[in-house]
C-alpha positions in Angstrom: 0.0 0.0 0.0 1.4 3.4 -0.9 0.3 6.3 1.2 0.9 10.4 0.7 -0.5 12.6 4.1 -1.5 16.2 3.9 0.2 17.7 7.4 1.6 21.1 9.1 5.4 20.9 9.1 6.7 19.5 12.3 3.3 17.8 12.9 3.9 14.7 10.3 1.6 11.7 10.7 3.0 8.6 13.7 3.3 5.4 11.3 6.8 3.1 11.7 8.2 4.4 8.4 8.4 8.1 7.4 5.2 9.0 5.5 5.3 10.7 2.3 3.6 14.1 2.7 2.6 17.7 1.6 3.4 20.0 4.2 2.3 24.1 5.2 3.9 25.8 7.0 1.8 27.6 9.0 4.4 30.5 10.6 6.1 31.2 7.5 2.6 31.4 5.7 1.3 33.5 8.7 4.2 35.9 7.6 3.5 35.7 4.0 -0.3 37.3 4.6 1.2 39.7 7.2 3.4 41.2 5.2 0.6 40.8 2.2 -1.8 42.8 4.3 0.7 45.2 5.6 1.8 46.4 2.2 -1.9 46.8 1.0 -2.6 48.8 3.6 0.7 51.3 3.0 0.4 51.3 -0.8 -3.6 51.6 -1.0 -3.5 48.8 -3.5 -3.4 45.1 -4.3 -0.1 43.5 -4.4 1.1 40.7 -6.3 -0.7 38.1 -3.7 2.3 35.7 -2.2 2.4 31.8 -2.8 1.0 29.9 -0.1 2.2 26.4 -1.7 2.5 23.4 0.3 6.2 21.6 0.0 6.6 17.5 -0.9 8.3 15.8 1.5 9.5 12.1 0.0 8.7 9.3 2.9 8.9 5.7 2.4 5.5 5.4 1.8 5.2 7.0 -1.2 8.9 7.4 -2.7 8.5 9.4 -6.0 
């Protein structure tokens, strides 16, 4: 069986072999819409809107 988990990075799933996962980061995202926000509001415009994109992390349940 061949298994990929959706988690928060730091928080990966228990299981006796590294699961394959995608990962947020939720601090470093929390500081991409900050900063987003913060420059809206000192501009008066939109912004280019940052990535918020999770990262693949190879396990050994899923190794491609």
């Amino acid at each position: 069986m061949k298994v990929v988990s959706l988690g928060l990075t730091g928080f990966g799933p228990a299981y006796v072999k590294p699961v394959t996962r995608f990962e947020f980061d939720p601090a470093e995202d929390g500081e991409k819409i900050a900063d987003f926000a913060l420059a809206m509001l000192a501009r008066g415009r939109i912004p280019q809107p940052p990535p918020i994109e999770p990262q693949y992390v190879v396990g050994a349940t899923f190794p491609f």
